[in-house]
Backbone as JSON, one array per atom type, in Angstrom:
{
  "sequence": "XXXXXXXXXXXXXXXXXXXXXXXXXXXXXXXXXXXXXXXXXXXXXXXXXXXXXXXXXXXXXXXXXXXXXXXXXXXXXXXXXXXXXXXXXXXXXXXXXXXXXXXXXXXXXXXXXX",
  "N": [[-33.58, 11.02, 22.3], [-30.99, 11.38, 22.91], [-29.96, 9.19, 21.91], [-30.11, 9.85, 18.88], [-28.28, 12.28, 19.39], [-25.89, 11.59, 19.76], [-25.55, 9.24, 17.5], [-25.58, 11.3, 15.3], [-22.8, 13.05, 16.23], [-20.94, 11.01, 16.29], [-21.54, 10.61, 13.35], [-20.71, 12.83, 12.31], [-17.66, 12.52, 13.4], [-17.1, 10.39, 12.08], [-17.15, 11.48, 9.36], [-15.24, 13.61, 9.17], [-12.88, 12.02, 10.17], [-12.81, 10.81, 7.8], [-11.98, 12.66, 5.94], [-9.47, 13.73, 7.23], [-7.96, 11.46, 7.09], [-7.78, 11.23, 4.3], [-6.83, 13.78, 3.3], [-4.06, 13.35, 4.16], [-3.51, 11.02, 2.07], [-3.71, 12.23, 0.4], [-1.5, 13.3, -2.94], [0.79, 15.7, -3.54], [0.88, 17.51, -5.71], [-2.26, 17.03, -5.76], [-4.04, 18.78, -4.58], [-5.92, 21.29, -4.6], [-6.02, 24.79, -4.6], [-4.45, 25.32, -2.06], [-1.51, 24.35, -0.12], [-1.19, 20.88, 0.56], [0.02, 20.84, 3.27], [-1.3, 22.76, 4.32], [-3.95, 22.28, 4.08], [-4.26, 20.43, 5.51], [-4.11, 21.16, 8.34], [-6.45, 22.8, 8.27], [-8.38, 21.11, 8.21], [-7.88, 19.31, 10.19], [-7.76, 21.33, 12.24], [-9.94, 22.66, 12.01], [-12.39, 20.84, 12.18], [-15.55, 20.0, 11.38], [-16.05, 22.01, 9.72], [-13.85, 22.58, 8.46], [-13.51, 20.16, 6.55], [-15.57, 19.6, 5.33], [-14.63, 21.8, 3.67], [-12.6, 21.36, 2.41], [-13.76, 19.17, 1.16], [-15.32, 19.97, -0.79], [-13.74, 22.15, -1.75], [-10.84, 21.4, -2.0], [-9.27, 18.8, -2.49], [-9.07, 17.37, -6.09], [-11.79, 16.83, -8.68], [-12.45, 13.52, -8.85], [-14.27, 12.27, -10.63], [-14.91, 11.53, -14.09], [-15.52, 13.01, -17.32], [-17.85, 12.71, -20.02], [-16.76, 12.95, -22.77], [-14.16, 12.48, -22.4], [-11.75, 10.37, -22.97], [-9.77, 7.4, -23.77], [-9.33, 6.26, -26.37], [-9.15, 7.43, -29.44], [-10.66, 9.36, -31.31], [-11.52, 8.63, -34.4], [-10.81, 5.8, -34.46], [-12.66, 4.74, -32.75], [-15.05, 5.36, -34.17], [-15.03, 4.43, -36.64], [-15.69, 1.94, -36.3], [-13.62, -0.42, -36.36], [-11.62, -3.03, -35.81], [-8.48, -2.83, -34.45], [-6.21, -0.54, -36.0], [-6.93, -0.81, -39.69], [-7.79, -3.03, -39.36], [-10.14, -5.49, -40.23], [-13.41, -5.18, -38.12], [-13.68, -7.67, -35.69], [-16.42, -9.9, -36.33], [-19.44, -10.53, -34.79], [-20.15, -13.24, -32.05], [-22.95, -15.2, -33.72], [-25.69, -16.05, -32.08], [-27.01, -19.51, -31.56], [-30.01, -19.14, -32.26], [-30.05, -17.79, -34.65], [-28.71, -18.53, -35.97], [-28.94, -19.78, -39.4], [-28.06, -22.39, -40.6], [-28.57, -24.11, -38.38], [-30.87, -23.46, -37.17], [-32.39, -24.56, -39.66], [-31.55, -27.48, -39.21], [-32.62, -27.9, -36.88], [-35.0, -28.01, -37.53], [-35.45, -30.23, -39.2], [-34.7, -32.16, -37.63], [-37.08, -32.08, -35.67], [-38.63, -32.75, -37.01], [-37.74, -35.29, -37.31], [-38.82, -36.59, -35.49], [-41.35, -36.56, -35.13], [-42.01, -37.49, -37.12], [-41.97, -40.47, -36.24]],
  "CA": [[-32.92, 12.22, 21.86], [-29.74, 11.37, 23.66], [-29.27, 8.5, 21.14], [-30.17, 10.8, 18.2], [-27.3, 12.82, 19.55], [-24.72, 10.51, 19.33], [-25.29, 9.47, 15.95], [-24.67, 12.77, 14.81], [-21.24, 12.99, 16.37], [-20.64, 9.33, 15.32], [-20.97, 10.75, 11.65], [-19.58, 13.8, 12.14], [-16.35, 12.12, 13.55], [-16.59, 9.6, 10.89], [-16.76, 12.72, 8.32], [-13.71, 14.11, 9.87], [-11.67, 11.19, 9.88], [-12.26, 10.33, 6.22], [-11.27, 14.16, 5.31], [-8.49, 13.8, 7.48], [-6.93, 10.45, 5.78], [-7.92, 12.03, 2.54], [-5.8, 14.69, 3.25], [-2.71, 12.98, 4.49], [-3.07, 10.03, 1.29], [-3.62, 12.85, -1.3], [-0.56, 13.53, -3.64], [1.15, 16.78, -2.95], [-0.21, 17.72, -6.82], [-3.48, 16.88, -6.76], [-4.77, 19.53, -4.2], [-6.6, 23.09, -5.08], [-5.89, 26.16, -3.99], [-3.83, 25.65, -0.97], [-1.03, 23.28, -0.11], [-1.28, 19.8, 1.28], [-0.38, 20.81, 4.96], [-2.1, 23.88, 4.69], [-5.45, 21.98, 3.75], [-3.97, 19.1, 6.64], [-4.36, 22.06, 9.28], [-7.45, 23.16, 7.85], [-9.23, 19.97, 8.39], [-7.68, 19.18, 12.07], [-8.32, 22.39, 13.75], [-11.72, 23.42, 11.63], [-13.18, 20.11, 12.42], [-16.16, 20.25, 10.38], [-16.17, 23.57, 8.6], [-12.79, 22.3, 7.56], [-13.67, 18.97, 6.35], [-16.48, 20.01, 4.26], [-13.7, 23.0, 2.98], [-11.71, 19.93, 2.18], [-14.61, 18.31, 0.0], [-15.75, 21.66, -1.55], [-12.58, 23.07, -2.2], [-9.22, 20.91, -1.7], [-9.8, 17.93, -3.46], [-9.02, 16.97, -7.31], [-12.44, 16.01, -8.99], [-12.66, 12.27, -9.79], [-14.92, 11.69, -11.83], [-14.68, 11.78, -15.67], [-16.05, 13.29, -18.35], [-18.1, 11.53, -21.08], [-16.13, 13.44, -23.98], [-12.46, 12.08, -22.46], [-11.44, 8.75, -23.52], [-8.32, 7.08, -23.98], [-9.16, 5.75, -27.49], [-8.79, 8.2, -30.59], [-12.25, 9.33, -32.16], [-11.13, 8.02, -35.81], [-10.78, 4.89, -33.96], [-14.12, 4.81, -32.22], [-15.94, 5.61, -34.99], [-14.49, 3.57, -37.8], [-16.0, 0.09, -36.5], [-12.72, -1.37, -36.66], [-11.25, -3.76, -34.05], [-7.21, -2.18, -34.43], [-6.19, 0.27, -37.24], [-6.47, -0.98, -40.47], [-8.45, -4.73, -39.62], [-11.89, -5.26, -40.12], [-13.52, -5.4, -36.52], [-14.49, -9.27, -35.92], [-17.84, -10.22, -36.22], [-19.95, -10.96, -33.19], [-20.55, -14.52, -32.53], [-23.91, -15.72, -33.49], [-26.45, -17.1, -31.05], [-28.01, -20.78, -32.31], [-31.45, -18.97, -33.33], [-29.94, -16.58, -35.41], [-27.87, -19.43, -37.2], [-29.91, -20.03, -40.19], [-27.76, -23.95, -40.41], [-28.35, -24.71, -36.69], [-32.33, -23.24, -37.63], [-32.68, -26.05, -40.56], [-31.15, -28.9, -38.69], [-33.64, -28.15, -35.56], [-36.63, -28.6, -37.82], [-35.21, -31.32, -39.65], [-34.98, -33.22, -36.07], [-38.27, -32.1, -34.64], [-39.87, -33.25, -37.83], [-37.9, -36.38, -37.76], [-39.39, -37.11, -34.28], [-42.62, -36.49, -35.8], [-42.49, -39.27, -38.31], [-41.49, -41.69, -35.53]],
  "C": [[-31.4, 12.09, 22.02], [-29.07, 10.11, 22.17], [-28.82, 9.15, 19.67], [-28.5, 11.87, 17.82], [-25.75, 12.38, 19.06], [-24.66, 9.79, 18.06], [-24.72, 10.26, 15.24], [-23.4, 13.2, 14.9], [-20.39, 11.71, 15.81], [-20.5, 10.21, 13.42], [-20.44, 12.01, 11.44], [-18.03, 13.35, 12.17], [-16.03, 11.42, 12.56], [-16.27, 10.12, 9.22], [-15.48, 13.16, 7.87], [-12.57, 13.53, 9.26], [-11.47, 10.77, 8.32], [-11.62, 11.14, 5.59], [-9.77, 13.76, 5.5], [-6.89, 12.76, 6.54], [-6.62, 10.59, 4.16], [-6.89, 12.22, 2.43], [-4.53, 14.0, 2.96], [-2.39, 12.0, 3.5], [-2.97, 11.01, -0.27], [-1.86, 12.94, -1.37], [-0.32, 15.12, -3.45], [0.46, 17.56, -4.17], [-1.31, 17.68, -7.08], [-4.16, 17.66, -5.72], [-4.73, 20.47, -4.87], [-6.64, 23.66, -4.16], [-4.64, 26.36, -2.54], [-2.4, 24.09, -1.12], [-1.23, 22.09, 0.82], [-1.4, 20.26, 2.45], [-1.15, 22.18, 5.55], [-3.82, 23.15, 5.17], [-5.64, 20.74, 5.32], [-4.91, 19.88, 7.93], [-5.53, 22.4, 9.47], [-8.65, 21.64, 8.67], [-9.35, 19.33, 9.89], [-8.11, 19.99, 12.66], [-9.81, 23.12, 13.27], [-12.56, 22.24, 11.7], [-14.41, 19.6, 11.08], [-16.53, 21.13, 9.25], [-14.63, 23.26, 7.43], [-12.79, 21.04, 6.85], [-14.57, 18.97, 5.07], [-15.81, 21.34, 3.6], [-13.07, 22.05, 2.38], [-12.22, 19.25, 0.77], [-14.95, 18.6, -1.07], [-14.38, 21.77, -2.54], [-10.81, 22.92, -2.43], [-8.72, 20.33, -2.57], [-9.79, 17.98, -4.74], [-10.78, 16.37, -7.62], [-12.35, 14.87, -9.48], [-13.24, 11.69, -10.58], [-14.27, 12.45, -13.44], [-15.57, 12.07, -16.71], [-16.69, 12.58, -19.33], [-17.83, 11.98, -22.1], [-14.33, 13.33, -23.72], [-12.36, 10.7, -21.95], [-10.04, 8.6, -23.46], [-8.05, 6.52, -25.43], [-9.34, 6.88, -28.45], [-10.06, 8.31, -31.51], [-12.26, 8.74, -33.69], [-11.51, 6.58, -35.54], [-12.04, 4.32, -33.23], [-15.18, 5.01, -33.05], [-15.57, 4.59, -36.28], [-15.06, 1.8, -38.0], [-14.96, -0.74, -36.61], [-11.87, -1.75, -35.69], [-9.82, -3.33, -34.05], [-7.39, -1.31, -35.79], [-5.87, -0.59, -38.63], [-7.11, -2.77, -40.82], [-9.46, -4.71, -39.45], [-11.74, -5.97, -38.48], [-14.48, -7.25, -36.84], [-15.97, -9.47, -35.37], [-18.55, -11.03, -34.87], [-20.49, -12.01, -33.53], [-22.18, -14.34, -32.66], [-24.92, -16.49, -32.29], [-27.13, -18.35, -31.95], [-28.99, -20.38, -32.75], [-31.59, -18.1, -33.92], [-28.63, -17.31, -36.39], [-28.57, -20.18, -37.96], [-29.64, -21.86, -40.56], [-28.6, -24.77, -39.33], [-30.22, -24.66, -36.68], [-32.93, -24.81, -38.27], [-32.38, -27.35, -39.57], [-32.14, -29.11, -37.69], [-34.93, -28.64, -36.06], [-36.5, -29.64, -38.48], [-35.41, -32.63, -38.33], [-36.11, -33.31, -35.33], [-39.14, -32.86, -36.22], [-39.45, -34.82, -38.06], [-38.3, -37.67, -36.67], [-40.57, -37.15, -34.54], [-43.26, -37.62, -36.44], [-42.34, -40.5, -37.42], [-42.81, -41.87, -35.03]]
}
């Protein structure tokens, strides 16, 4: 139980401290609702209530959207490798090269006759 225990504070503290560095590496812009050393305060003296306020509520979302891109929907849709050049054709694999096909059965058949 006793070890149990100590885990728990182990990841609480390790909770903490990631909030805390959060805090102090975020950009003065990219918090919500409050300012930087407001949210700093928040996180030091509320421990965990402030830490998980931090995660909730401080914090810029990072992730991204799957309808924001950096390429230009015209452009994405068009099939074309820059504006205005056909997009280059994907190499072939050897058994989808109808040459490279012929020549293989030409060689297995001329192992055949041997």
């Amino acid at each position: 139980m006793l070890v149990l225990a100590a885990v728990l504070v182990l990841v609480a503290l390790g909770i903490w401290l990631y909030c805390l560095f959060e805090v102090l590496s975020t950009n003065e812009g990219e918090t919500r609702h409050l300012p930087k050393f407001a949210w700093f305060l928040i996180v030091l003296l509320g421990f965990e209530v402030g830490a998980v306020a931090w995660l909730l509520f401080g914090r810029r979302r990072r992730f991204v959207t799957a309808d924001v891109t950096a390429w230009p929907p015209d452009f994405l849709l068009s099939g074309e490798g820059s504006r205005g050049e056909p997009a280059a054709s994907a190499p072939l694999g050897p058994d989808d090269d109808p040459e490279f096909l012929r020549q293989l059965d030409e060689r297995l058949r001329g192992d055949d006759q041997d």
